[in-house]
C-alpha positions as a Markdown table, in Angstrom:
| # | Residue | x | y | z |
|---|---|---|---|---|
| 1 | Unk | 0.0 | 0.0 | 0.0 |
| 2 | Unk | 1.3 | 3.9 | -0.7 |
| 3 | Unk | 0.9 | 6.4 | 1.8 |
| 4 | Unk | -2.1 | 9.0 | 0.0 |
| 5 | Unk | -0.3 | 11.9 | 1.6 |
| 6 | Unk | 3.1 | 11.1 | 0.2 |
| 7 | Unk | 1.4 | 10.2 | -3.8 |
| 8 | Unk | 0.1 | 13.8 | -3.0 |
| 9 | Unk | 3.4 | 15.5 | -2.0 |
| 10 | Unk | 4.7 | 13.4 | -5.0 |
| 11 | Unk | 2.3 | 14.3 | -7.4 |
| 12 | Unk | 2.9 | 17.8 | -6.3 |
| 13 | Unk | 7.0 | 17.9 | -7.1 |
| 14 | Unk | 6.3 | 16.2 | -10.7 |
| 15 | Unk | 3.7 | 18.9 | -11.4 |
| 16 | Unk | 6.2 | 21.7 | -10.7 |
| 17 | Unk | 9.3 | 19.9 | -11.3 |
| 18 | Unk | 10.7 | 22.2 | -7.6 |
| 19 | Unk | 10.7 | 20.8 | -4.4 |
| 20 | Unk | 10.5 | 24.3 | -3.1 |
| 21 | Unk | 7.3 | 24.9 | -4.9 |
| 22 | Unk | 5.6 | 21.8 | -3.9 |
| 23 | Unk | 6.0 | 22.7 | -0.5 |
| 24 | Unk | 4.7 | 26.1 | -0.9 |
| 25 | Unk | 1.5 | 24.5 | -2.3 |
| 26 | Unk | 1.0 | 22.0 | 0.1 |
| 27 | Unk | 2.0 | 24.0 | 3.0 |
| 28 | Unk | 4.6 | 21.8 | 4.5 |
| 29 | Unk | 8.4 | 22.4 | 5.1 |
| 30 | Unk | 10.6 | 21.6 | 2.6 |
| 31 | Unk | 12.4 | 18.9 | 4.4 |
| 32 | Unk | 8.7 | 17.4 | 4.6 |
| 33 | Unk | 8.1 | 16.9 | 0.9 |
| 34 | Unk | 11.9 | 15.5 | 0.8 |
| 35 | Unk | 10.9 | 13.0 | 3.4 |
| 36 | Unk | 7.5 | 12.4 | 1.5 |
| 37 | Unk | 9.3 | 11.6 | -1.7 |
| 38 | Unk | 12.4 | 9.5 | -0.2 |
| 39 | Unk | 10.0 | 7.2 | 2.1 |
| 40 | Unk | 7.9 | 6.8 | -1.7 |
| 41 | Unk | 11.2 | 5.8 | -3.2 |
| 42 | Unk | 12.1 | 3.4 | -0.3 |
| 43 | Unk | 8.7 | 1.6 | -0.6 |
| 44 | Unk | 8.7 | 1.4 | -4.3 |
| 45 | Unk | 12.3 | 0.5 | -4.2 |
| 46 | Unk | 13.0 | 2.9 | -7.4 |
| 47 | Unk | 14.3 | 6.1 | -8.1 |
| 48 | Unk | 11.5 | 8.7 | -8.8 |
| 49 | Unk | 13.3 | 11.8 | -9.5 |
| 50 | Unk | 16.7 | 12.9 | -10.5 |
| 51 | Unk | 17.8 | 16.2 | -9.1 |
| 52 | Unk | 20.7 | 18.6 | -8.4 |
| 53 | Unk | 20.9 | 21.7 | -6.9 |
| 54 | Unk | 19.3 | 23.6 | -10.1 |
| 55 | Unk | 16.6 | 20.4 | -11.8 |
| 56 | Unk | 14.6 | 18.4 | -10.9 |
| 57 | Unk | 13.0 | 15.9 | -13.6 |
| 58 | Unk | 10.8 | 13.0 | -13.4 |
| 59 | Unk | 13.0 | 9.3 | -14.1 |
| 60 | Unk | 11.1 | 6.6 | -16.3 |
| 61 | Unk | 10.1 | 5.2 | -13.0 |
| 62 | Unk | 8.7 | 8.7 | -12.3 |
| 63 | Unk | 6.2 | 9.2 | -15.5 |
| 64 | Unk | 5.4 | 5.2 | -14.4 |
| 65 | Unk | 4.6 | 6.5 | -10.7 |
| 66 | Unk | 2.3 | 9.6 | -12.1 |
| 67 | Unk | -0.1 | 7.3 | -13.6 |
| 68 | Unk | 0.0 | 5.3 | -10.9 |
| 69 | Unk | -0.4 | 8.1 | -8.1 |
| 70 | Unk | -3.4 | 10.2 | -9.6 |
| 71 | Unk | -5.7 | 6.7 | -10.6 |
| 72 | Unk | -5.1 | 5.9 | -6.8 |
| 73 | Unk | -5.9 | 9.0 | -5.4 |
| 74 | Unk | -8.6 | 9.3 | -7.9 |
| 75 | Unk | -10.3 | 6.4 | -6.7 |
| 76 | Unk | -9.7 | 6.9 | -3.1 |
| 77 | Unk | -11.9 | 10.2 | -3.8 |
| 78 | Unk | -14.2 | 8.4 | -5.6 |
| 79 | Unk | -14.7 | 5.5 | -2.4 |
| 80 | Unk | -15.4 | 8.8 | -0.3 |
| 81 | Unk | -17.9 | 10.2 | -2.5 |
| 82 | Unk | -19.7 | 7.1 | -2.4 |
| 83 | Unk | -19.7 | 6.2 | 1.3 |
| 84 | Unk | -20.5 | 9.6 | 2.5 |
| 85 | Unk | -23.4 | 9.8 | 0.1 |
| 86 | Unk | -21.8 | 12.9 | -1.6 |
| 87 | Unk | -22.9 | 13.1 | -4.7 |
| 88 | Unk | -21.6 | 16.0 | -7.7 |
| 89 | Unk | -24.1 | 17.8 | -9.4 |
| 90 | Unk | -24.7 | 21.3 | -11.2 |
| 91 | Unk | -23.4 | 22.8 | -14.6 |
| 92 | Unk | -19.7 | 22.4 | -15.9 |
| 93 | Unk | -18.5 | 24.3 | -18.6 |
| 94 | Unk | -15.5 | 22.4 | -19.6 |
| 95 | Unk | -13.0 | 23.6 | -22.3 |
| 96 | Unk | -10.8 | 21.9 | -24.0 |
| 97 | Unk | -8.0 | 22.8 | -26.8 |
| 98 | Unk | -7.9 | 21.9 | -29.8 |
| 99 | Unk | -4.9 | 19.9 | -29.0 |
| 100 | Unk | -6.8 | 17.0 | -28.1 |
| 101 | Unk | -9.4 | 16.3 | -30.9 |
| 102 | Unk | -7.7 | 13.5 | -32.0 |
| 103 | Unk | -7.0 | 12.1 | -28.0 |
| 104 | Unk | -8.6 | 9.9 | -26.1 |
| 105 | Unk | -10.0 | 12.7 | -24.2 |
| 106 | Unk | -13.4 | 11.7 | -24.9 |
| 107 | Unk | -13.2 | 8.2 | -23.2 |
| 108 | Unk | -12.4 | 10.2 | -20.0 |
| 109 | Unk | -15.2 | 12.8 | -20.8 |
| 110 | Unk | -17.6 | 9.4 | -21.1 |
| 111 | Unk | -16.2 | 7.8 | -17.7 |
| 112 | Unk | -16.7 | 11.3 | -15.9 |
| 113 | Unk | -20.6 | 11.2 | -17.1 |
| 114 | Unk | -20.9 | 7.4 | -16.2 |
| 115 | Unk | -19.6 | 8.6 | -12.9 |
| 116 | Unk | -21.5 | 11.7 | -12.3 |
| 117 | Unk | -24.4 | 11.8 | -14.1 |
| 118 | Unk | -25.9 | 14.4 | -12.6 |
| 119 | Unk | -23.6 | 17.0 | -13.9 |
| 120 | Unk | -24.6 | 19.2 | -17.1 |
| 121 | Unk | -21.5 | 19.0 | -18.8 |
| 122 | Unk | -21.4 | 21.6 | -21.3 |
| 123 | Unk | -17.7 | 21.4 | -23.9 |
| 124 | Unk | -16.4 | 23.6 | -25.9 |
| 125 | Unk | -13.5 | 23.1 | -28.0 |
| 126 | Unk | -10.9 | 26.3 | -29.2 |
| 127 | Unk | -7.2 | 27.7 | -29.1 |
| 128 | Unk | -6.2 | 27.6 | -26.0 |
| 129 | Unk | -5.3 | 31.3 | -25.7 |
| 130 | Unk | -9.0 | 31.9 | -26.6 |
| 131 | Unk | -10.1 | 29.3 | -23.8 |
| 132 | Unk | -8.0 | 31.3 | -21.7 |
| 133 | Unk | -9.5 | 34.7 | -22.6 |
| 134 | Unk | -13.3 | 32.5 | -22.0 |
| 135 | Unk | -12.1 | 31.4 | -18.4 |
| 136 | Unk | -11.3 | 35.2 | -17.6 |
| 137 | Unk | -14.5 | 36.1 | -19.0 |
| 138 | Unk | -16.3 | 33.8 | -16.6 |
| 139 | Unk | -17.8 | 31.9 | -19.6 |
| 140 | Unk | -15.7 | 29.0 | -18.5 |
| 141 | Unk | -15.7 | 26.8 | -15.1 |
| 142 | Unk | -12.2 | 24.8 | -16.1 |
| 143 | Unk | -9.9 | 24.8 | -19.3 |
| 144 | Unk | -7.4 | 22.0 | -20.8 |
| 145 | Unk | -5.0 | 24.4 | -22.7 |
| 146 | Unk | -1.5 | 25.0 | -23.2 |
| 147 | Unk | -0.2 | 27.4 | -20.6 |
| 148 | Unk | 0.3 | 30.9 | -21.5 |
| 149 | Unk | 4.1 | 32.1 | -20.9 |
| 150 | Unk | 3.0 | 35.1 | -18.8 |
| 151 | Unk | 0.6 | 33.2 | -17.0 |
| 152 | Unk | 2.3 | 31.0 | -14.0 |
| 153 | Unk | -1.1 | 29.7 | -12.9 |
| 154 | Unk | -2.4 | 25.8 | -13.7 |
| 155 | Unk | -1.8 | 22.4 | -12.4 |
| 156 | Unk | 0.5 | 20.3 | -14.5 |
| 157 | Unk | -1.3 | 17.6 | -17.0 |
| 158 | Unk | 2.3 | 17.2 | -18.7 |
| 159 | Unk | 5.2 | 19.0 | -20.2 |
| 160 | Unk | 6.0 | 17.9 | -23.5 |
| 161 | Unk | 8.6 | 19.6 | -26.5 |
| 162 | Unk | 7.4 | 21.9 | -29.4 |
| 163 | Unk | 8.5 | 20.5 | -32.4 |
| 164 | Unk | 8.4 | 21.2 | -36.6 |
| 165 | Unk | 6.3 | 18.4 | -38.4 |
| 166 | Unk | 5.6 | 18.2 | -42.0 |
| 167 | Unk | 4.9 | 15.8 | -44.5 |
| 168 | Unk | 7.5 | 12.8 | -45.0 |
| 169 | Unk | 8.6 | 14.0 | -48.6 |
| 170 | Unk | 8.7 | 17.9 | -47.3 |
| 171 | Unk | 12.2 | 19.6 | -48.5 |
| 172 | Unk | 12.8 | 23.2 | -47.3 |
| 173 | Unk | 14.9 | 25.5 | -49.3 |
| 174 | Unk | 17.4 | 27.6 | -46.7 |
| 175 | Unk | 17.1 | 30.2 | -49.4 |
| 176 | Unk | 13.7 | 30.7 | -48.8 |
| 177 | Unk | 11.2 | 31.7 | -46.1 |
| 178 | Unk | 9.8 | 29.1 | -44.1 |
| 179 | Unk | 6.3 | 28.3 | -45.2 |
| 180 | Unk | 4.1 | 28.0 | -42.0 |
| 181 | Unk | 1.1 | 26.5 | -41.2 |
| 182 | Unk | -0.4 | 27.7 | -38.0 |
| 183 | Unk | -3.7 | 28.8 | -35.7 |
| 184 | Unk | -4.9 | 32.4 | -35.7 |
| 185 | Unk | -4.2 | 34.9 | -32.8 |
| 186 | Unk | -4.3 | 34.2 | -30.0 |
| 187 | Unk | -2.7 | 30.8 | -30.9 |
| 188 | Unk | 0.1 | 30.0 | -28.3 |
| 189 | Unk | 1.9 | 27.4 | -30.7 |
| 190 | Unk | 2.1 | 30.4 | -33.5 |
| 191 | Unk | 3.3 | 32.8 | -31.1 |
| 192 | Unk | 6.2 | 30.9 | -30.3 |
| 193 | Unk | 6.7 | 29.6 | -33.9 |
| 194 | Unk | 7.1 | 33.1 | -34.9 |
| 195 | Unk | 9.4 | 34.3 | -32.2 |
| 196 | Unk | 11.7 | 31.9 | -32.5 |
| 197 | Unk | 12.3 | 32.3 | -36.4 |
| 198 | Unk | 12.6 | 36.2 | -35.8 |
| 199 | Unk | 14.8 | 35.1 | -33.3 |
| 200 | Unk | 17.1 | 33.7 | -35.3 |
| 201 | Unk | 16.4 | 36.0 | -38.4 |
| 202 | Unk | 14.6 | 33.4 | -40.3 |
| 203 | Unk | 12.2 | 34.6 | -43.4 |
| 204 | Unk | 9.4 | 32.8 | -42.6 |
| 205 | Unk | 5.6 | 33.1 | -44.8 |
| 206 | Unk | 2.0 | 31.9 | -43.9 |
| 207 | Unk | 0.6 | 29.7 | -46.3 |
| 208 | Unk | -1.9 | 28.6 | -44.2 |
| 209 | Unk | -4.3 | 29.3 | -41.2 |
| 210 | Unk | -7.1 | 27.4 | -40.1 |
| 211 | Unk | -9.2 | 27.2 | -36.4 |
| 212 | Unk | -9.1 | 24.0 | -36.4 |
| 213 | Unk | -6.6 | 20.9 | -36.0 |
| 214 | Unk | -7.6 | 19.2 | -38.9 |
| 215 | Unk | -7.3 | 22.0 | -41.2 |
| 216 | Unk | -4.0 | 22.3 | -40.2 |
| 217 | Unk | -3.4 | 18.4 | -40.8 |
| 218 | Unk | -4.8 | 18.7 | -43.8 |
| 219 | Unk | -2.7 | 21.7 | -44.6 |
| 220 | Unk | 0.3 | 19.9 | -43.9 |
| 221 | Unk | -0.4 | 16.2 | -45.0 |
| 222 | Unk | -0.5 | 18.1 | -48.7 |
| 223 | Unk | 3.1 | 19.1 | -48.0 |
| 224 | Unk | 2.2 | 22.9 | -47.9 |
| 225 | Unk | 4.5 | 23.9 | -45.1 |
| 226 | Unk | 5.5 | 23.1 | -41.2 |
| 227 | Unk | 3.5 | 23.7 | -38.3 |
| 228 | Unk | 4.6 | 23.4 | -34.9 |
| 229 | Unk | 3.2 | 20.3 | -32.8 |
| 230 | Unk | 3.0 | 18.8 | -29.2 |
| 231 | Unk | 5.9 | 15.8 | -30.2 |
| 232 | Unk | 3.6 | 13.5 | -28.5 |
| 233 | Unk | 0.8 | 14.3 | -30.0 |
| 234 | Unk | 1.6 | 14.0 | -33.7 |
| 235 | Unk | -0.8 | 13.2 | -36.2 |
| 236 | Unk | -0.7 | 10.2 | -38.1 |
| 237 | Unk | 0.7 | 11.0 | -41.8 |
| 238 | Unk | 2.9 | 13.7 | -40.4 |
| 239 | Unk | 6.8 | 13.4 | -39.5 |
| 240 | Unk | 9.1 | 15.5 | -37.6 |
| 241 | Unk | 12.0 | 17.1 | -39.1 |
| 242 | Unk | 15.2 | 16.2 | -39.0 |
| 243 | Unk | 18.2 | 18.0 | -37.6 |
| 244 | Unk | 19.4 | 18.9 | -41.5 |
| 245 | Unk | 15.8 | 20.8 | -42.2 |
| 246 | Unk | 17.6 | 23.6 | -39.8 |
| 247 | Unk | 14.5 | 24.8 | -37.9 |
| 248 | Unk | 15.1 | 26.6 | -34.9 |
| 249 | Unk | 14.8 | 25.1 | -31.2 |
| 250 | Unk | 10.8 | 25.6 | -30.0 |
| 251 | Unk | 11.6 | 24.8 | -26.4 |
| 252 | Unk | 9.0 | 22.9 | -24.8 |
| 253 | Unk | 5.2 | 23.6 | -23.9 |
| 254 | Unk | 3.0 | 22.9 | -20.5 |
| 255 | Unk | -0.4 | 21.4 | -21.1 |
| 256 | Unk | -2.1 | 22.5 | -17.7 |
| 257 | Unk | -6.1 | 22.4 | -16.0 |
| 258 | Unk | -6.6 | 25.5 | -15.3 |
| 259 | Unk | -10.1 | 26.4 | -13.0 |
| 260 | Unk | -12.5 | 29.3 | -13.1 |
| 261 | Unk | -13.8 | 31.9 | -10.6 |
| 262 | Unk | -17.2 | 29.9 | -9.8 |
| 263 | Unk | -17.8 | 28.5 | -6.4 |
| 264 | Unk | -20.3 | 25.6 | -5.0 |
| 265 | Unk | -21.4 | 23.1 | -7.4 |
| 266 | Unk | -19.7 | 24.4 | -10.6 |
| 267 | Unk | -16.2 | 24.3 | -8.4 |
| 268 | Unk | -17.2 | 20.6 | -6.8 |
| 269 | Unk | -17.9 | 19.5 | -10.3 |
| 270 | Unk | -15.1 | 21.1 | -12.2 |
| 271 | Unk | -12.6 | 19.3 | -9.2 |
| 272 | Unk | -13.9 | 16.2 | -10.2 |
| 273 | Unk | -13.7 | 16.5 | -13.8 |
| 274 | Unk | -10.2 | 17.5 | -13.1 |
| 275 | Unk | -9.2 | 14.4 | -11.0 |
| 276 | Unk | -10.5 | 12.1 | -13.8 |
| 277 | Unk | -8.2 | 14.3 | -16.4 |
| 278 | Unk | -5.3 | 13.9 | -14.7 |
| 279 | Unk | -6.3 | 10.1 | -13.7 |
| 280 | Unk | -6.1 | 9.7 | -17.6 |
| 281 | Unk | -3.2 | 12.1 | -18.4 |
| 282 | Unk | -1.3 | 8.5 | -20.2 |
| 283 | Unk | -5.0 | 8.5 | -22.1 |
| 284 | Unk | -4.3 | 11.8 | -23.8 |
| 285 | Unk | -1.2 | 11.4 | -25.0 |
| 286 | Unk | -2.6 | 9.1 | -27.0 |
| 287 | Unk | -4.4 | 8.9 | -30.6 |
| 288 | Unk | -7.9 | 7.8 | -30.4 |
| 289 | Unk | -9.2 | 4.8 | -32.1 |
């Protein structure tokens, strides 16, 4: 059996990668959450994290443990709800980017109405910057997006690295611009695209821009241009570059839950829908069927 309290204080670290920042959100000393995470290790007899004095990142052990740690703690929550007669209810507006379309997101979305069926649930499915502008509006009770770089708030799905895709046959000519294929503004993906090809004084063209994923697929499946991608969530029929293709670096990207301003039922029902997402983070890193 694992200690709750210490898959907590673990899940915790692995969402923000800092053991000082862990502690700050579960209000506990740092030499706590160290003692948390080092009695974990002992009874799982593996390494869970490798850090030094400036990293901390998840082993293969680690990502293993994540799944484990939120489908246990998801449950345990579950067992409570049901002994204690505690039942969710009210409307959710739940939105998710377009980054998942082609996940399993909606097996997790099925389970969470299976489990609570008396919750409205009410999606809607956009760029994440725009979900983000929604949840500030108040039109939103919780958002599955990217993270915004000025915005620090969110709880950890995964992190994952921005990479250029493209057709298999695509060639790029250094002589000319790089053809993109991106989302409109506010698209977080085409922001940073953009500023790291200015960055490093790269030409680069549109040639094309479409709302939705599968436009872009589409775009790029024809062998149009690039398009910047999750590297764990490319598309079937799409490759990344190589090293020779000469694309600048696009650093990596958070995908984070991020919750609204809404309290009572909408807040009790957006924690649970939550708990099941991060549950089934391994689902959504996969292609649906």
């Amino acid at each position: 059996m694992y200690d709750p309290t210490q898959l907590r204080t673990f899940l915790a670290v692995a969402q923000t990668l800092s053991f000082t920042q862990a502690a700050h959100r579960l209000g506990l000393r740092q030499s706590t959450v160290s003692q948390h995470v080092r009695r974990l290790e002992d009874a799982t007899g593996r390494q869970l994290f490798t850090r030094d004095t400036h990293t901390v990142e998840l082993t293969e052990d680690g990502e293993a443990m994540l799944g484990f740690a939120r489908r246990i703690l998801q449950v345990q929550e579950q067992a409570t709800a049901f002994f204690t007669g505690t039942r969710v209810r009210g409307r959710l507006r739940f939105g998710a980017s377009e980054d998942f379309v082609l996940t399993r997101l909606p097996e997790i979305l099925e389970g969470f109405r299976h489990d609570h069926p008396e919750v409205d649930l009410e999606l809607t499915v956009e760029l994440s910057g725009t979900l983000h502008e929604q949840l500030a509006a108040g039109k939103l009770d919780l958002v599955l997006a990217k993270r915004r770089p000025e915005d620090p708030r969110g709880e950890l799905v995964w992190r994952d690295d921005l990479v250029w895709i493209g057709a298999e046959r695509l060639r790029l000519d250094a002589d000319r611009p790089v053809p993109l294929i991106v989302y409109p503004p506010p698209g977080i993906t085409r922001a940073r695209a953009l500023r790291v090809l200015e960055r490093e004084g790269r030409d680069w063209r549109i040639v094309c821009t479409s709302g939705s994923l599968n436009g872009l697929i589409a775009a790029a499946r024809a062998g149009l241009g690039v398009m910047a991608h999750s590297r764990r969530l490319i598309p079937p029929g799409l490759f990344r570059l190589p090293e020779r293709a000469a694309l600048p670096d696009l650093g990596r990207i958070d995908f984070v839950l991020v919750h609204g301003h809404r309290r009572g039922a909408a807040e009790d029902a957006a924690n649970a829908l939550a708990a099941a997402v991060l549950a089934g983070g391994e689902r959504l890193r996969r292609q649906g069927g």
